[in-house]
N, C-alpha and C positions, 0 to 999 in steps of 0.2 A: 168068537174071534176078538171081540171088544175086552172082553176080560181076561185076554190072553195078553194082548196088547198092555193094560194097566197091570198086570204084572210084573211085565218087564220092565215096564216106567219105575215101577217099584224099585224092584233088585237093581236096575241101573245106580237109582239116588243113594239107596243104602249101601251098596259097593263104595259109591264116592264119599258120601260120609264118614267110611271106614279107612279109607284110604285117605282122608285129610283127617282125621283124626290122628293117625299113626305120623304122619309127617309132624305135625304140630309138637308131637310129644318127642321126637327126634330134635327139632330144634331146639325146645327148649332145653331140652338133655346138654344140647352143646355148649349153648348158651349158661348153664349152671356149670360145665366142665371148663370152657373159658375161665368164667372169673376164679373159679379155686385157682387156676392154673395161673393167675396174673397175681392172686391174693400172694400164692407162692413163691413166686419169682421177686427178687429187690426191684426197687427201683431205683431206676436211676439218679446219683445224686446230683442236684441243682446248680450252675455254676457258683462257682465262689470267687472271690477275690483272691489275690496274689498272699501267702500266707507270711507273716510276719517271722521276721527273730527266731522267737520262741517257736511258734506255731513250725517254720523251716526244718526244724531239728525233727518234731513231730513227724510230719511228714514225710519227712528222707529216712527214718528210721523201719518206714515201711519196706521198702525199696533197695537200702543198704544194708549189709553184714556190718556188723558192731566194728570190726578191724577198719571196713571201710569209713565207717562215723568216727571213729576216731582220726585218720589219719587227715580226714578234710574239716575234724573239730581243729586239729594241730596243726596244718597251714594257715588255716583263718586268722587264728592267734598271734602266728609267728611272723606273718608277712608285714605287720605293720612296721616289724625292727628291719625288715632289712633293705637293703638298698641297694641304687645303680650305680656304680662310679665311670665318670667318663675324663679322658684325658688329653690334651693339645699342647703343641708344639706353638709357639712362635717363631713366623720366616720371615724376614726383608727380601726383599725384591731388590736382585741387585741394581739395577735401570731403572724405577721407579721409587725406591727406597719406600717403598709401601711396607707395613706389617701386618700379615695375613696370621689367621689360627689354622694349622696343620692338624686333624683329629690324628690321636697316637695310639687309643686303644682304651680297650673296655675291661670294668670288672667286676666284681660284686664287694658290700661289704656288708654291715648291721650299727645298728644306734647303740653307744656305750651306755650313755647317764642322760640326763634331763637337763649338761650344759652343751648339747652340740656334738660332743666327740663322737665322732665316728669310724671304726677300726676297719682296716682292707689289709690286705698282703703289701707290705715294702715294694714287690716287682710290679707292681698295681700304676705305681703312680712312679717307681724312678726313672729319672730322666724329662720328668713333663715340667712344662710349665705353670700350668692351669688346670686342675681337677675339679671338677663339679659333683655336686651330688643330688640324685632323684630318688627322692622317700617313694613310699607304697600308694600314696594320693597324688604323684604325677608334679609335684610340685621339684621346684631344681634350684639348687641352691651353689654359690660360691665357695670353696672348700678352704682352709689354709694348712696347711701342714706343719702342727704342730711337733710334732717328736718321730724318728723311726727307728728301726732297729735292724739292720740289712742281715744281723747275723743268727735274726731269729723271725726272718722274712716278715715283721710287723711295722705297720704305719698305724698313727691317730693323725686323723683330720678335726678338724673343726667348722662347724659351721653357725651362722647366724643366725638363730628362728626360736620362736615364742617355746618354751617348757610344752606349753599342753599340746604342741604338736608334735610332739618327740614321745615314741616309746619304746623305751632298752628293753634289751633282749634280757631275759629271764638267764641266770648263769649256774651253770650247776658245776662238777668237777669231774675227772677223768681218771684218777687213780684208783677207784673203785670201777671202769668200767671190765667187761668180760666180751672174749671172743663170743661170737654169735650173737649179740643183743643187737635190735633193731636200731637205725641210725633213716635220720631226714634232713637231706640236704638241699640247701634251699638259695639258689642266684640265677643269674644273669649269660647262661651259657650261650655265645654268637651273639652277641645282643637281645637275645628273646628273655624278657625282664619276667619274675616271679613266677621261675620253674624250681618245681619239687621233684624230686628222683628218690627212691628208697633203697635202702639197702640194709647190710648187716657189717658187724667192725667184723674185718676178715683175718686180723692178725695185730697185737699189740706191739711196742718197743721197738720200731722200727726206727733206720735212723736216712736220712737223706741230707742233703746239700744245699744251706744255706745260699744267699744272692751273696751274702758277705765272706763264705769260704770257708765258713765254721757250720760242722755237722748241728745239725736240730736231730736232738734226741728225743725218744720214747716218742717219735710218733703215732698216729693211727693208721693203720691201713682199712680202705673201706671200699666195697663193691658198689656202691653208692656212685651213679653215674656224672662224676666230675667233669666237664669239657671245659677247654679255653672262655675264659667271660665267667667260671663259676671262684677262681681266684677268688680270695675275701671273701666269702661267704662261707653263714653260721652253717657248722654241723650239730644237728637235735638230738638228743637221745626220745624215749618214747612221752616224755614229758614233756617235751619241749623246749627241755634247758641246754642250753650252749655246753657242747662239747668239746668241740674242734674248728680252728679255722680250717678252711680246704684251701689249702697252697698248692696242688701240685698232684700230676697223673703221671703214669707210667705207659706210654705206650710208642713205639714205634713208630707210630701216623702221625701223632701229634694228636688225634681223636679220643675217646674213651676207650679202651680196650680192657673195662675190668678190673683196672687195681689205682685207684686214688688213694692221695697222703692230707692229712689235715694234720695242725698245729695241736697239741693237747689243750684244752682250757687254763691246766693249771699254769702252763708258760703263760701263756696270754695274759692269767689275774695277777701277775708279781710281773710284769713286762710293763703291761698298759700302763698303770700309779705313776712308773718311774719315766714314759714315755710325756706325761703329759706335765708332771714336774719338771723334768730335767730337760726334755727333749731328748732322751738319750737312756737307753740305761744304767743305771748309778748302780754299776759294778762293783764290785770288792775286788781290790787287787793286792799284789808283795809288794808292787814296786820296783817292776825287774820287765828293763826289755828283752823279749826269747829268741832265740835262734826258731826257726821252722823246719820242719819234719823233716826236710831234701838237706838242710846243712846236716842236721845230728844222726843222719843216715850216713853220708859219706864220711864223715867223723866216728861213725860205727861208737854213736853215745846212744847209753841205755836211761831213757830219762831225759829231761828239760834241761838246755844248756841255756843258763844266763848269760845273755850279751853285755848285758849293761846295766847296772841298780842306779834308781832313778834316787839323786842327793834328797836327804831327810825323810825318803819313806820308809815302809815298813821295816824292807828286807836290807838297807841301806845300816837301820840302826840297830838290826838283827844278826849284821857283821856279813849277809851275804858278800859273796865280789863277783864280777865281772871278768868276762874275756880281755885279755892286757896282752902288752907286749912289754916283755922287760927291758933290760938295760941294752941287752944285745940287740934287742929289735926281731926276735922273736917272740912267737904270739903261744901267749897261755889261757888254755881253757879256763873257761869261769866253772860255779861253782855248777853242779850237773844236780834238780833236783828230780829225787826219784820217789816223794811221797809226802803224803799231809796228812794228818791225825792218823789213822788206819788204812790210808786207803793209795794203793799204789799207783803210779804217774810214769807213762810209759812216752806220751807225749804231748806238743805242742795241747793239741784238743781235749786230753784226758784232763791237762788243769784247768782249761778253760772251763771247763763242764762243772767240774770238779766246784769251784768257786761259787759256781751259780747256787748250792746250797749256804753259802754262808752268808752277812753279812758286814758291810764296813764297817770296822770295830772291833771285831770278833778277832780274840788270839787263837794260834793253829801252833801246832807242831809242825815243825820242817824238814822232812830229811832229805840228806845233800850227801853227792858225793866230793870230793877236793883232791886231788894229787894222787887220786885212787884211794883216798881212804873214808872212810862213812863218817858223817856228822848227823847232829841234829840239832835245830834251836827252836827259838817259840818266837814269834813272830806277830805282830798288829796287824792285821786286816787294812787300806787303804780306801778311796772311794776314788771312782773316774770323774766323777762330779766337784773334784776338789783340782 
């Protein structure tokens, strides 16, 4: 019985010896399957610091489609040229004879050069008293209104402030642009300062209505979301060079509805010079005041009817004449011009247009009609600046 007993003592121990053996080598099993499994796996990377400049770009390039890296390379750039314009009224108090500032209205514009000039839309500031202007750094400056031009919706401001804190907008040109190319436009729409909106140019040579009554030709049309407060402000191409001012939207509401107008650049680069010279643009003219579209209509005239030639200009010593009355006291049409070098003149606005290619100085061929019979002469260019 005793050595039945120490058998089982036996088999008991060696059972658990076998069965802690087998556990032990289970764990370890897990224990060597862990760490492969962690060797495996990344770890986590450590915090870092806020990433620089350079390092940002890095970064964001993980994260962003290249279209997208471009187009937030191309605000970053652009926003330092452009700017807020804001505009006031002065009121007296009729009982107190106080004089209070009246806010008139908001709008966008961009920095010309490294002396201050700063370009917005003519309807931007007409009619105010006091315009101000607030760069990309929150800083706001006293504006003066040096030159405007109502009849090609363009204003240059000027403001007082150090060179190194000024930087112009990069300018490129518009005669080579093409329907479909990408456009970024860049103000101040409701007051909410350094909004970007994208689009494409929707349609070239478009013409709209000046503040001054005179069509603005070859304009842009753009899907680029324009709203009231986006006025004066640069249109990009994908470079970033100034394309177009944005004057002006089309819609029903008064809101975006899809079809905005901007200024072509190249008006803008022969506009500005003479804005900041002259305060005005130093036009070329004959010399000859015109009848308007509504008389030479009802007068059933084909062509620009001269009212009157201004003594010792152009068209004065080019023998044009003017609308008279003779002896009887009846009224004789002046002379009716109906073309300039090659190019035919059907009214008031075709010569205006028309001119804007030349300059003061510059002799033209003239053709005219007189007593129903056809002329032509050669004629001196004038300047409005004289």
């Amino acid at each position: 019985m005793k050595n039945v007993f120490r058998f089982l003592v036996w088999a008991v121990l060696i059972g658990l010896g076998f069965f802690a053996g087998i556990s032990w080598k289970n764990t370890d099993s897990l224990a060597v399957d862990s760490s492969e499994r962690n060797a495996a796996m990344p770890t986590a990377a450590p915090a870092t610091a806020v990433p620089t400049s350079g390092d940002r770009q890095v970064a964001l390039a993980g994260k962003m489609t290249p279209s997208e890296l471009h187009t937030i390379n191309l605000f970053e750039a652009a926003t330092p040229s452009v700017a807020f314009i804001t505009t006031t009224n002065y009121r007296r108090d009729y009982w107190t004879r106080n004089v209070t500032e009246i806010p008139r209205g908001t709008g966008s514009a961009f920095v010309w050069d490294k002396q201050g000039h700063i370009i917005t839309n003519y309807h931007v500031i007409k009619g105010a008293d006091r315009a101000q202007v607030t760069l990309a750094d929150q800083s706001t400056w006293d504006a003066e209104l040096i030159g405007a031009a109502p009849e090609k919706d363009l204003a240059v401001l000027k403001i007082d402030i150090p060179a190194e804190q000024l930087q112009p907008i990069p300018v490129g040109t518009s005669e080579d642009l093409r329907v479909g190319q990408s456009v970024y436009a860049i103000g101040n729409p409701f007051g909410l300062d350094q909004t970007l909106t994208t689009g494409i140019i929707s349609a070239l040579g478009r013409e709209i209505n000046s503040v001054g009554g005179v069509p603005i030709k070859d304009v842009i049309q753009t899907d680029a979301a324009i709203n009231p407060g986006n006025s004066g402000g640069p249109l990009l191409d994908s470079s970033g060079r100034l394309i177009g001012v944005n004057t002006a939207i089309y819609s029903p509401s008064g809101a975006y509805a899809g079809i905005g107008f901007s200024i072509p650049v190249d008006v803008v680069s022969w506009v500005v010079p003479d804005l900041i010279k002259f305060g005005k643009i130093n036009r070329p003219v004959l010399g000859v005041e015109l009848a308007d579209n509504q008389i030479a209509s009802r007068l059933n005239v084909e062509g620009v009817l001269i009212i009157n030639v201004v003594p010792n200009g152009g068209a004065a010593e080019a023998g044009l004449r003017g609308t008279r009355r003779d002896r009887s006291g009846r009224w004789e049409l002046g002379d009716i011009i109906t073309g300039i070098d090659d190019q035919n003149i059907s009214s008031r606005s075709d010569l205006i247009l028309l001119l804007e290619k030349y300059r003061a100085g510059d002799t033209v061929k003239v053709y005219f009609t007189r007593d129903e019979e056809e002329y032509e002469t050669e004629l001196t260019l004038g300047s409005t600046s004289r």
